[in-house]
C-alpha positions as CSV (number, residue, x, y, z in Angstrom):
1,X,0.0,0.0,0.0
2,X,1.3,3.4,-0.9
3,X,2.2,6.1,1.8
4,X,-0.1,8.8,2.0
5,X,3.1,10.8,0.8
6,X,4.1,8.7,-2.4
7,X,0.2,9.1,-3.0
8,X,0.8,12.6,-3.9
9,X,1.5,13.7,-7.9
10,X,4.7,15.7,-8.3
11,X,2.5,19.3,-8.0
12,X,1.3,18.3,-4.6
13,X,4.9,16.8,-3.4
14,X,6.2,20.8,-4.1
15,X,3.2,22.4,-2.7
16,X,1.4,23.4,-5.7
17,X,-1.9,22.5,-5.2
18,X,-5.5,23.7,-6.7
19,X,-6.2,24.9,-3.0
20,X,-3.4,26.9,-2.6
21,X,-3.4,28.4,-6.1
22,X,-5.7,31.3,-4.9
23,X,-3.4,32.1,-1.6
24,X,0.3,31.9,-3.6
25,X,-0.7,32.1,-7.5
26,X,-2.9,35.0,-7.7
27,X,-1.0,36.9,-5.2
28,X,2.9,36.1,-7.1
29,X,1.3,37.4,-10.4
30,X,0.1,40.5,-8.5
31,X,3.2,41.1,-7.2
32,X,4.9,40.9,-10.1
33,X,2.2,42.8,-12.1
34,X,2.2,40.0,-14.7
35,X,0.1,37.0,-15.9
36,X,-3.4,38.2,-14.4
37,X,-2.7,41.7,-14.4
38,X,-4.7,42.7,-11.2
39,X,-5.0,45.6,-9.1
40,X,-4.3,45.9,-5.3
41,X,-7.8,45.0,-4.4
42,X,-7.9,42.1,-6.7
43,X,-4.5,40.9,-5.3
44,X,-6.0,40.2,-2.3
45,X,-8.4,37.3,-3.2
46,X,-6.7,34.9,-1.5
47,X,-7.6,37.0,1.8
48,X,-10.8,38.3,1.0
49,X,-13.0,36.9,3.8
50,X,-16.3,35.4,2.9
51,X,-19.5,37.8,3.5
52,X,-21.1,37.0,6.8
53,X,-24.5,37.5,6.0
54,X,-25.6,37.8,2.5
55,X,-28.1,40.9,1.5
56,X,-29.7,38.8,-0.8
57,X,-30.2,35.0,-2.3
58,X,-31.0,34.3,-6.0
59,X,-31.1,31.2,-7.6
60,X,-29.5,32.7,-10.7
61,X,-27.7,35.8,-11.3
62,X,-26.4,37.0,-15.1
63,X,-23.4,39.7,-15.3
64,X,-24.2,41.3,-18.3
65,X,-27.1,42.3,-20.5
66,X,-25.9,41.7,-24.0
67,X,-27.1,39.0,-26.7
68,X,-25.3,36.1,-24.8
69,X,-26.9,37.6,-21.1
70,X,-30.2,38.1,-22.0
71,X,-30.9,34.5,-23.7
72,X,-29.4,33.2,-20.7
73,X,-31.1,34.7,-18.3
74,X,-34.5,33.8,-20.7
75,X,-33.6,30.4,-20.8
76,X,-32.5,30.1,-17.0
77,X,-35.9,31.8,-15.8
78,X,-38.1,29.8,-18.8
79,X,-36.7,26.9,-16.6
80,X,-38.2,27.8,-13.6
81,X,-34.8,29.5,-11.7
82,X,-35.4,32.9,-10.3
83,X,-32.7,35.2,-12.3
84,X,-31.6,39.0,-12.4
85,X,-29.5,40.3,-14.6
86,X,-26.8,42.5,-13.5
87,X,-25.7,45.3,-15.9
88,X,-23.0,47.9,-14.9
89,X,-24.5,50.8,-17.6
90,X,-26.4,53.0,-17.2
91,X,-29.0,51.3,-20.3
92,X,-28.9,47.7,-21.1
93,X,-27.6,46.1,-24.2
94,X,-23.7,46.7,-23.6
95,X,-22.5,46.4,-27.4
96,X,-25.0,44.3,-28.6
97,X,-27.5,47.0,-28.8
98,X,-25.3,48.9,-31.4
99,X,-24.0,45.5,-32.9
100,X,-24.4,45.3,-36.7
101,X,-27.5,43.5,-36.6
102,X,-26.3,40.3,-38.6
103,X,-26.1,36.5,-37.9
104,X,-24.8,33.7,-39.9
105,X,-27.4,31.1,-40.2
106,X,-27.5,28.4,-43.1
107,X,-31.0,28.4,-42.5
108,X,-34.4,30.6,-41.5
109,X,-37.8,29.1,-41.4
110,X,-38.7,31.3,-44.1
111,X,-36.0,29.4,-45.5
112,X,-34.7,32.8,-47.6
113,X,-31.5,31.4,-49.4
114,X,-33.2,28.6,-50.6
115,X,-36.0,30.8,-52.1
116,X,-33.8,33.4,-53.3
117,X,-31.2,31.1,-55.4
118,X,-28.3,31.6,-53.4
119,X,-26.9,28.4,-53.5
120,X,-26.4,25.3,-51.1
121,X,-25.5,25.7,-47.5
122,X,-25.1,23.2,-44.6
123,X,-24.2,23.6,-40.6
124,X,-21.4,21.3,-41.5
125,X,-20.0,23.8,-44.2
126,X,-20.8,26.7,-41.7
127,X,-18.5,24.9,-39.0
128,X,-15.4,24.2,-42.0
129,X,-15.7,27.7,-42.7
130,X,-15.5,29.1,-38.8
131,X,-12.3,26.8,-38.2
132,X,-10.5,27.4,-41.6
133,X,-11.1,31.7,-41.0
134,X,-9.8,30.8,-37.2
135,X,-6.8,29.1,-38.7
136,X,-7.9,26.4,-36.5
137,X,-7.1,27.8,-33.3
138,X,-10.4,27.0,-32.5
139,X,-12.4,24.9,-30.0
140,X,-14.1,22.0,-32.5
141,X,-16.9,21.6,-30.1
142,X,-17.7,25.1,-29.4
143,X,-17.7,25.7,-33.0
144,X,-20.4,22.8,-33.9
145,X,-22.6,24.4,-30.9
146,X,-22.9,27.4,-33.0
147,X,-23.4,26.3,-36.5
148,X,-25.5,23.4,-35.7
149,X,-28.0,25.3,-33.5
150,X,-27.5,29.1,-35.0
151,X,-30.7,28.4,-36.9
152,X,-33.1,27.0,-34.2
153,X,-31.7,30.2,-32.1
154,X,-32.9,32.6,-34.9
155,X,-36.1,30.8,-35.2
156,X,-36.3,31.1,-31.5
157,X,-36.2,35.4,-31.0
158,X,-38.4,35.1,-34.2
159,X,-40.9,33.2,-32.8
160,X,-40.9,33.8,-29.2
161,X,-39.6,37.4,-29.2
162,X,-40.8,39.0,-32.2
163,X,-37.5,39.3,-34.0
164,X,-37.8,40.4,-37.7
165,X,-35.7,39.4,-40.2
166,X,-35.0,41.3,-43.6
167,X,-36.2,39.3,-47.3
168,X,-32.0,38.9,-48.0
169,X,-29.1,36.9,-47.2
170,X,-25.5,38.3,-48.1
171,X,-22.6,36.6,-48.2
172,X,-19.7,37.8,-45.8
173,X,-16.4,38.0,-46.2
174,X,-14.0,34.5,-45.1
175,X,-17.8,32.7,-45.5
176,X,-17.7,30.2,-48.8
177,X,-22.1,30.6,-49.0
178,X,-24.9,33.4,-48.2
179,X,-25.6,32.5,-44.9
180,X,-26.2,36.3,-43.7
181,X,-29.1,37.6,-42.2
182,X,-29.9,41.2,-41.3
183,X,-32.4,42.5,-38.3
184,X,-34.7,45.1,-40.2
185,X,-34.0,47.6,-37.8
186,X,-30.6,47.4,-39.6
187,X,-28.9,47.1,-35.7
188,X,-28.5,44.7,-33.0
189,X,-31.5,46.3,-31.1
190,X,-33.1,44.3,-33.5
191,X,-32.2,41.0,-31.6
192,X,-32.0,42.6,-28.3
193,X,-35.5,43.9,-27.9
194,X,-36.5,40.1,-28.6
195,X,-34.2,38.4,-25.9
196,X,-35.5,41.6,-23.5
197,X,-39.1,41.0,-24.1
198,X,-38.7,37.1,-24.0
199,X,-36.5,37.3,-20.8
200,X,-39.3,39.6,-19.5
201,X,-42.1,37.7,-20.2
202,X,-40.6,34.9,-18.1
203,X,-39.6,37.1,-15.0
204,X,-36.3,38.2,-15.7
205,X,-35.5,41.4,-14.1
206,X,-32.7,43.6,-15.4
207,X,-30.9,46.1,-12.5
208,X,-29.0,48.7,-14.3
209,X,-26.1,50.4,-12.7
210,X,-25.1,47.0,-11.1
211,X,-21.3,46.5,-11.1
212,X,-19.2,43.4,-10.5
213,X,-16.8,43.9,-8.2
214,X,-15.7,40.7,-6.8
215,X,-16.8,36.6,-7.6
216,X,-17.2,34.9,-4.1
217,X,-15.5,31.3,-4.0
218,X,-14.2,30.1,-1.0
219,X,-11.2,28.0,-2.4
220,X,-10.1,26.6,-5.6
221,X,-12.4,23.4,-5.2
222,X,-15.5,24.9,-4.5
223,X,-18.1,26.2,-5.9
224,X,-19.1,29.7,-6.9
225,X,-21.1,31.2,-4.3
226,X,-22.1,34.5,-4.9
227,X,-21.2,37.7,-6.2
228,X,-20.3,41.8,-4.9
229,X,-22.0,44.2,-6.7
230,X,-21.8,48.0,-6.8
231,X,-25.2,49.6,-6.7
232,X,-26.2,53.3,-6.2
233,X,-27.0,52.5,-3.1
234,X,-23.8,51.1,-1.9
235,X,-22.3,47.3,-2.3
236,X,-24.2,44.2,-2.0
237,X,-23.2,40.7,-1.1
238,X,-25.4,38.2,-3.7
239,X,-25.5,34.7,-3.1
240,X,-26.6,32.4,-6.3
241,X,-28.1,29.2,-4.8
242,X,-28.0,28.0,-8.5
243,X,-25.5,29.3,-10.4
244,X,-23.5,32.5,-11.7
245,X,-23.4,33.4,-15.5
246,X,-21.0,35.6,-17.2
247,X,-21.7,37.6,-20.2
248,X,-20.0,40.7,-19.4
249,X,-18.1,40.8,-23.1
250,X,-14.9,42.0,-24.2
251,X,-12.3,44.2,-23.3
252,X,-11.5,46.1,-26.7
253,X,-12.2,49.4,-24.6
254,X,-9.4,48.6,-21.7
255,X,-6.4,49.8,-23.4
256,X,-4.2,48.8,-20.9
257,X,-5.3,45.0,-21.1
258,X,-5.1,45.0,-25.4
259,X,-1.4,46.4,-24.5
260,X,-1.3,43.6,-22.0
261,X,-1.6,40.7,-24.3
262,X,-1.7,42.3,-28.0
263,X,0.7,45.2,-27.7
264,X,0.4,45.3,-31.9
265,X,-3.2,46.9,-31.0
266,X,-2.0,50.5,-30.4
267,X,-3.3,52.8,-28.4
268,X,-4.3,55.4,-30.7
269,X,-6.6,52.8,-32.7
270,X,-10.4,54.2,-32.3
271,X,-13.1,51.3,-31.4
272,X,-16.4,50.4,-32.3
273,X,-17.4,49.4,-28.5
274,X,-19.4,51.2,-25.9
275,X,-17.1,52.2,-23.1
276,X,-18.8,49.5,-20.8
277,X,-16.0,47.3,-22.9
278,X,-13.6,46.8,-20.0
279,X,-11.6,44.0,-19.2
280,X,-12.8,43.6,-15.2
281,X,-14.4,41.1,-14.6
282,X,-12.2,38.9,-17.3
283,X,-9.7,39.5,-14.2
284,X,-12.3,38.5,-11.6
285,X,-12.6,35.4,-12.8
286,X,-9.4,34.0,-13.3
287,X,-8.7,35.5,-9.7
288,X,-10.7,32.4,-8.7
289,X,-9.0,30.3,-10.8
290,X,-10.9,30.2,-14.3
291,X,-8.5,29.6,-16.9
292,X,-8.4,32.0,-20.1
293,X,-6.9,31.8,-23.6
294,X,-6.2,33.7,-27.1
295,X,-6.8,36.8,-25.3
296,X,-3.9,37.9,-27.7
297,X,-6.5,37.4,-30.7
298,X,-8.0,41.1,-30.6
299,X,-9.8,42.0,-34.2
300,X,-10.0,44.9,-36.3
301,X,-13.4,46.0,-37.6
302,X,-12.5,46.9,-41.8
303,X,-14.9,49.5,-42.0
304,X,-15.7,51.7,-39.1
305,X,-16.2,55.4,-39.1
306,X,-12.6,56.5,-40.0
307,X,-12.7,59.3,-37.8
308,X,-14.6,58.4,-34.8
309,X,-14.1,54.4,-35.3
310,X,-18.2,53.8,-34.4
311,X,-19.8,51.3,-35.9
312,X,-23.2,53.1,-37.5
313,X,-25.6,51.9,-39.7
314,X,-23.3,52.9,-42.6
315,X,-20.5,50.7,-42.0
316,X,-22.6,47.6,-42.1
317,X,-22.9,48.2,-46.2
318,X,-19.4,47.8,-46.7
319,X,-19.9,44.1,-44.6
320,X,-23.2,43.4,-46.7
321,X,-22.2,44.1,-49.8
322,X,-19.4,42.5,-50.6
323,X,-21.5,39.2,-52.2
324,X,-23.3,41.3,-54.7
325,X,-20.2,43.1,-56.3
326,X,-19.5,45.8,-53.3
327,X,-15.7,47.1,-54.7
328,X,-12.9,48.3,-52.0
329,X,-10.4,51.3,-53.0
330,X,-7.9,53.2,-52.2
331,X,-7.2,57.1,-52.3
332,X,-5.5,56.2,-55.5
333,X,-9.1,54.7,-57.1
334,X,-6.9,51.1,-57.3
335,X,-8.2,47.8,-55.5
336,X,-6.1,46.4,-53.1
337,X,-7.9,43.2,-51.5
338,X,-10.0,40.0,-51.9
339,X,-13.2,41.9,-50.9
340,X,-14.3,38.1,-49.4
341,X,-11.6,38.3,-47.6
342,X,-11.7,38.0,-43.5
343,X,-11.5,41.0,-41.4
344,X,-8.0,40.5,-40.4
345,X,-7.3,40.3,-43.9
346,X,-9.0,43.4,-44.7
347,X,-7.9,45.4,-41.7
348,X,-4.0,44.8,-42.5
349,X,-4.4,45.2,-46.2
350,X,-5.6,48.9,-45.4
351,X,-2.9,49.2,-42.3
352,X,-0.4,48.8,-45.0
353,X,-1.4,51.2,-47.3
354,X,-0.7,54.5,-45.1
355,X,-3.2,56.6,-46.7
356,X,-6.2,56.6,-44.4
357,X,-9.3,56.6,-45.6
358,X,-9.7,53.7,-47.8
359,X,-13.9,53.6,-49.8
360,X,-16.8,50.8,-50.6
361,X,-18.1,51.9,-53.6
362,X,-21.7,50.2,-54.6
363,X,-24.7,51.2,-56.5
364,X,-28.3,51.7,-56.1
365,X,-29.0,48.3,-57.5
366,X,-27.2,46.5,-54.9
367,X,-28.6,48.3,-52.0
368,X,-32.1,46.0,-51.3
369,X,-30.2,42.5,-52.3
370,X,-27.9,43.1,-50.0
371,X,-30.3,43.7,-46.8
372,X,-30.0,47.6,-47.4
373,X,-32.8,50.0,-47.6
374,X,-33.3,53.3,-49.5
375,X,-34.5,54.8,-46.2
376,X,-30.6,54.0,-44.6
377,X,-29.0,55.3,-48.0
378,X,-31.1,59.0,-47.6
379,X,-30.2,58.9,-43.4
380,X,-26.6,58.2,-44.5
381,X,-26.9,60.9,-46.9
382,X,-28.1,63.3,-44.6
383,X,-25.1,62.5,-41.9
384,X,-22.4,62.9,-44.4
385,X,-21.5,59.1,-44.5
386,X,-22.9,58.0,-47.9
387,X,-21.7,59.7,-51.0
388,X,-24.1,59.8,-54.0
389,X,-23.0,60.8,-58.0
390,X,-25.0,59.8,-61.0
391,X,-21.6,58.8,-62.8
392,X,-18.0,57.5,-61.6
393,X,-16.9,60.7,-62.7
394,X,-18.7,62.7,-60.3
395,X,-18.5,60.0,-57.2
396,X,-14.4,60.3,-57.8
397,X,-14.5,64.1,-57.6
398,X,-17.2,64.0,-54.6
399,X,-14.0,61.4,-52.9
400,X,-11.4,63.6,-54.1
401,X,-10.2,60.3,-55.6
402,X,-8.6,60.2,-58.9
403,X,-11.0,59.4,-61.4
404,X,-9.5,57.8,-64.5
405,X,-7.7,55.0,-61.9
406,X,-11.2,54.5,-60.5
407,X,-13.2,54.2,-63.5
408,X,-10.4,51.8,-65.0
409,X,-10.8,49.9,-61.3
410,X,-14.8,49.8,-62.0
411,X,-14.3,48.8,-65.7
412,X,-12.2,46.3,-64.9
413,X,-14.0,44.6,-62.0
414,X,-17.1,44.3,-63.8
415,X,-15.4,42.4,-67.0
416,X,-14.3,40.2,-64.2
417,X,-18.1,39.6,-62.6
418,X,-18.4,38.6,-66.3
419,X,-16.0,36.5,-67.1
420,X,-15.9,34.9,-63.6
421,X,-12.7,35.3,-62.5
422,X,-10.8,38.0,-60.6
423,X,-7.3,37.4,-61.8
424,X,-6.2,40.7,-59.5
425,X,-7.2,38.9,-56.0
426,X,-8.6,35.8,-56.8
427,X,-12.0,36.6,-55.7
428,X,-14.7,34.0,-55.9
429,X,-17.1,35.4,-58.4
430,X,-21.1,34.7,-57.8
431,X,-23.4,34.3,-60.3
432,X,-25.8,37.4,-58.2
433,X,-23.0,40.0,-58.0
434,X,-23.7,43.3,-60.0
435,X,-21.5,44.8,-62.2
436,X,-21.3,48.8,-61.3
437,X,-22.5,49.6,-64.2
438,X,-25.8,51.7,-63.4
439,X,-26.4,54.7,-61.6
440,X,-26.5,56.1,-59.1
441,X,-23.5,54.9,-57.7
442,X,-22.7,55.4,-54.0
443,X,-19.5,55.7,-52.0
444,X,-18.6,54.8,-48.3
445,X,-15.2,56.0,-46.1
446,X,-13.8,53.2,-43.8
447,X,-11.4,52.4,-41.8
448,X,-10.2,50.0,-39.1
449,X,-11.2,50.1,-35.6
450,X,-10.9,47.6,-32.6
451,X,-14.1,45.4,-32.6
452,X,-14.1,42.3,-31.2
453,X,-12.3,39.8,-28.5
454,X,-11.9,36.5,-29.5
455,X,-10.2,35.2,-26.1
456,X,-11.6,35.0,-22.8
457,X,-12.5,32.1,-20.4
458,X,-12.1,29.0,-21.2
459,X,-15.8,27.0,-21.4
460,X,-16.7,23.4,-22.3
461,X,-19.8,22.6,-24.5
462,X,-21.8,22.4,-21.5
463,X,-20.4,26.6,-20.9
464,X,-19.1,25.5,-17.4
465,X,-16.2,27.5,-17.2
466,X,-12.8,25.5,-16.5
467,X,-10.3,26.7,-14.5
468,X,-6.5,26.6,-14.9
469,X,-6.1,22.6,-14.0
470,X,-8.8,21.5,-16.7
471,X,-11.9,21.3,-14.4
472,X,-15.1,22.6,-14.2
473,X,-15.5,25.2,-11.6
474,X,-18.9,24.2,-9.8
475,X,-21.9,26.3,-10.3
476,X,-20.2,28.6,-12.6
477,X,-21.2,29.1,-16.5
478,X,-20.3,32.0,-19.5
479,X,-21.1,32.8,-22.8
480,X,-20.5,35.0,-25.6
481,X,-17.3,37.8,-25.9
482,X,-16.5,37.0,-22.6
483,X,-15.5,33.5,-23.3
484,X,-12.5,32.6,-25.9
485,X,-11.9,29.7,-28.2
486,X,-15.5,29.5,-30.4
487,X,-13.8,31.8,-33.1
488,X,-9.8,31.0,-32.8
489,X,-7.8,33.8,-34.4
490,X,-10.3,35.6,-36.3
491,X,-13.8,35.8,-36.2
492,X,-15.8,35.7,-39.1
493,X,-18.4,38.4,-39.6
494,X,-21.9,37.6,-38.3
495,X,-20.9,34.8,-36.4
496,X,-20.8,36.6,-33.0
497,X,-24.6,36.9,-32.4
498,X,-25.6,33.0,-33.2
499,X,-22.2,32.6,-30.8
500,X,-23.9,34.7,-28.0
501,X,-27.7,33.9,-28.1
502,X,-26.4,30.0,-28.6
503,X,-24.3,29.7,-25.7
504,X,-26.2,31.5,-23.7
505,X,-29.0,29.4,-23.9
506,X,-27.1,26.5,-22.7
507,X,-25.8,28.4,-20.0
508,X,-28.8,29.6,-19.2
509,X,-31.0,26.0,-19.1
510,X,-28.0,24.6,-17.5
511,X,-27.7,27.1,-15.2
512,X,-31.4,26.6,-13.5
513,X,-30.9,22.8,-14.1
514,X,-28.2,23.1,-10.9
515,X,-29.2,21.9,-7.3
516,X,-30.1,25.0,-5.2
């Protein structure tokens, strides 16, 4: 029989235990200011004393009111768990509420690509096309929980929340089919409001103005027990007798953080996020031992607002468009990408070029096919975003572009869309893209902007998160930005919402499926 001593692996032998991770890890990285990157306050986990009376018990509480927070919280209440969600803003919605309004589906039950020609399309081909624009960094698992239930999802908000789809799919750069669907409030309230008003209808109550300020756990092989939260009326102790879920996003507003782990993402890059996009409570829960990765994989958004880097209703056409023809130029009127390309792709390929702005340049023709409306085009007009001429001519002197280079760069595209090849870039030509032929033609400025997170805490298919030794930490689940590995090294363009409203509805029902 072996000694309780020669029992022990090597890690326990020298001390280094799961237990004692929280009193000697957390505080060494601290110290050092490296690895977790915490603050005094978070340094002291390891001595942070339990609360000795909780202000209040909840079966389920949800940290963040996003797409991937409020179908969890839907999902945990529609299962019978009393939930709140808790939402640091002032207004709910973080940036899902000014999202882009798309999601990659291969199918609707008004089954639109099917009806509109576009092609074939399966969850299977969905999933290829997530890993390969990942470069297979990726999580295989959490990839086939998107893709295989991103349609059931959309069918869901339709049908239980209202959610209205527009008569189009578009096909989105690094995707190989039209899978793209677009909200017809051309923005992600579009799929908020329906997670809201299902969440609602099912007794979820949103508290605004809630901060996360510390995850209770009493040691490393526990379970979560509650939260801190920040209120206007002072701090209060939470305890979940079900479970926590976090949904609090991405940190592409915390400088500090990019610079931490992506030091390429400069500070003087602009950003499409709310300034709610802070890298907190990323930090709170690895203080307790959750393990992260990838958080060096921070994307670019091609086509924000050059000046201001927001993400408006504008800078979705540039997205949209590029499966019916959209064209990308320079200052010089010349191409200079794949416009299927990914985002990372796309961002870099601008980078490179020094001349700031870089243009989308589309016609009238394209605007409904690709999930546009003539109502955005005249609002665009009116803001200064969207250019209009009746000729290339006149759209290359409204630019201050040169316009012999662009009209040879139109000329030449559209023999291409004709011919079906794009000798140039190589892009794959569709049999619906439209040469920019007929007026009036329209022109868009873009440029790159930090978007998106594709690292975070590490989940399993289930969304328990997993802490740093590869288990599950009890009674705790995430979803959405906040987590990494679904999207790798890039994330493909309208994958982020059927990411968010899919995991968290299995956080969510597995969430309220936990023993009180």
């Amino acid at each position: 029989m072996k000694t309780k001593e020669e029992g022990k692996t090597d890690r326990e032998k020298k001390g280094v235990t799961r237990r004692r991770f929280l009193a000697t890890g957390i505080a060494m990285a601290a110290g050092t200011g490296l690895a977790l990157n915490l603050s005094r306050g978070e340094a002291e986990a390891a001595a942070r004393k339990l609360p000795v009376k909780w202000d209040e018990e909840i079966d389920v509480a949800v940290v963040g009111s996003g797409f991937a927070g409020l179908a969890a919280a839907a999902e945990a209440a529609g299962k019978g768990a009393k939930t709140v969600v808790l939402e640091k803003m002032p207004t709910y919605g973080g940036n899902s509420i000014i999202n882009g309004g798309v999601y990659a589906s291969w199918d609707d039950e008004y089954h639109l690509r099917q009806k509109l020609g576009l092609g074939e399309d399966s969850p299977k081909q969905h999933l290829e096309d997530t890993l390969k624009g990942g470069d297979y960094y990726n999580i295989p698992e959490l990839v086939k929980n998107l893709t295989e239930n991103a349609s059931q999802a959309l069918n869901w908000m339709i049908d239980e929340g209202g959610c209205k789809i527009r008569e189009a799919v578009t096909r989105a750069g690094g995707h190989s089919a039209y899978r793209t669907h677009t909200v017809v409030e051309g923005v992600g309230r579009g799929f908020t409001e329906p997670l809201r008003k299902i969440g609602e209808k099912r007794g979820v109550k949103i508290r605004l103005n809630n901060k996360l300020t510390w995850i209770w756990r009493k040691d490393t092989e526990g379970p979560v027990l509650g939260v801190e939260v920040e209120t206007p009326k002072g701090k209060r102790n939470i305890k979940v007798k079900k479970a926590l879920i976090m949904a609090s996003g991405g940190f592409s507003r915390d400088i500090k953080m990019r610079q931490a782990f992506n030091p390429s993402i400069v500070p003087e890059y602009n950003s499409t996020n709310q300034p709610g996009a802070t890298g907190e409570t990323v930090r709170y829960a690895q203080a307790i031992g959750a393990d992260a990765l990838q958080l060096a994989f921070i994307q670019l958004y091609p086509f924000a607002e050059p000046e201001t880097g927001i993400l408006d209703n504008p800078a979705v056409y540039p997205f949209n468009g590029v499966g019916y023809g959209l064209v990308y130029v320079d200052k010089n009127g010349k191409r200079f990408v794949n416009e299927l390309e990914r985002r990372d792709v796309c961002s870099m390929a601008q980078i490179k070029l020094g001349l700031k702005p870089t243009y989308s340049i589309f016609n009238e023709e394209m605007v409904v096919k690709m999930g546009g409306t003539m109502e955005e085009i005249k609002q665009g007009i009116a803001k200064g975003r969207f250019i209009k001429a009746d000729s290339i001519d006149e759209l290359a002197q409204k630019l201050k572009i040169p316009a012999e280079p662009l009209k040879e760069t139109i000329a030449t595209h559209n023999k291409y869309l004709k011919d079906g090849k794009d000798p140039d870039f190589n892009k794959p030509i569709t049999k619906v893209m439209i040469p920019l032929e007929k007026g009036p033609f329209y022109g868009i400025a873009q440029w790159p902007a930090v978007h998106h997170c594709m690292g975070g805490v590490r989940i399993n298919a289930k969304a328990q998160v997993i802490d740093i030794w590869g288990k599950v930490i009890p009674k705790l689940y995430a979803a959405g930005e906040f987590t990494g590995g679904v999207h790798g090294s890039n994330r493909l363009g309208s994958n982020a919402i059927p990411d968010c409203v899919v995991h968290g509805r299995i956080a969510g029902t597995n969430a309220a499926a936990e023993k009180a």
